[in-house]
C-alpha positions in Angstrom: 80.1 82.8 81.3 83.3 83.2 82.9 84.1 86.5 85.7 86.0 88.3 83.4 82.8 88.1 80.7 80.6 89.1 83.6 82.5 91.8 84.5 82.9 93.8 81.0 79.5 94.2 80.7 79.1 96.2 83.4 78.7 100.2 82.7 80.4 102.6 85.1 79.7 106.4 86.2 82.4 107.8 87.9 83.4 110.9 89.7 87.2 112.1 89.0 87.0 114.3 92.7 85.6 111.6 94.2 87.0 108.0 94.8 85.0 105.7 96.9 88.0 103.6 97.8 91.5 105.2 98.9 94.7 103.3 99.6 97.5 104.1 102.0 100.9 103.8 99.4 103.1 104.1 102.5 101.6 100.7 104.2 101.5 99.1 100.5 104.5 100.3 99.8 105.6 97.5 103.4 103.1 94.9 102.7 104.5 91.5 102.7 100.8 90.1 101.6 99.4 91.9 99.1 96.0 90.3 99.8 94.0 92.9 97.7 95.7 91.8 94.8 93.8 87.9 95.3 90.5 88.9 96.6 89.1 91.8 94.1 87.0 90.2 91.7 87.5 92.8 89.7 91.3 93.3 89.7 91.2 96.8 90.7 94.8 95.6 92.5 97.6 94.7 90.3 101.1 94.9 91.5 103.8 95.9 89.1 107.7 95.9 89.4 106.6 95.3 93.5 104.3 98.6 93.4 101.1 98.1 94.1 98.7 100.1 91.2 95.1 100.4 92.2 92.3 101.9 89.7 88.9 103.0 91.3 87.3 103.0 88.2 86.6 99.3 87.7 85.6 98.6 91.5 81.7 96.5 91.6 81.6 97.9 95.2 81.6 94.4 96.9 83.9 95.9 99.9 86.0 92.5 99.7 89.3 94.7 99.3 88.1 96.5 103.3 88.2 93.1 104.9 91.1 91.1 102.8 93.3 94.2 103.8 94.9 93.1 107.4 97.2 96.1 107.5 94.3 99.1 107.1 95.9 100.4 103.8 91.8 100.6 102.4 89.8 102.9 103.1 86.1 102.1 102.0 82.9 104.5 101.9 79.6 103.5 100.6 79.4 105.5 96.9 77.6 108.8 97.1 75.3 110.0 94.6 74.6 107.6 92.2 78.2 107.2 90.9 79.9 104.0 90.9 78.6 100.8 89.2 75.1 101.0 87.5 73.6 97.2 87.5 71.2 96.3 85.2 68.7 93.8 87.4 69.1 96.4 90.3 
């Protein structure tokens, strides 16, 4: 089963007033790297017409988008309350 497969089947509960990962648009907005948008294995980072669009929503809370980030645009927290990604084997 390829990532993508893997990935679709996973069922999300999110918060709208509360986003476990924020970016900085200003550094983004500079970035000559764009890291985020190779290392999510979830594609949470896409970059269109040169802007960088990120969505929350489909994160699996792996954290790889904190370290692949060399110019501290991410800001990471561990998910609060039970929202985020709901695996089924724990």
């Amino acid at each position: 089963m390829q990532i993508e497969e893997k990935l679709s089947l996973l069922n999300y509960k999110t918060d709208k007033g509360y986003e476990h990962i924020t970016v900085k648009p200003d550094i983004c907005a500079v970035c000559p790297d764009h890291f985020c948008t190779f290392a999510c294995p979830a594609s949470c980072y896409t970059l269109i017409e040169g802007k960088l669009n990120f969505k929350y929503e489909d994160c699996v809370e792996c954290g790889t988008c904190f370290f692949a980030c060399s110019h501290g645009s991410v800001a990471w927290s561990n998910p609060k309350g039970g929202h985020g990604v709901k695996y089924k084997y724990g």
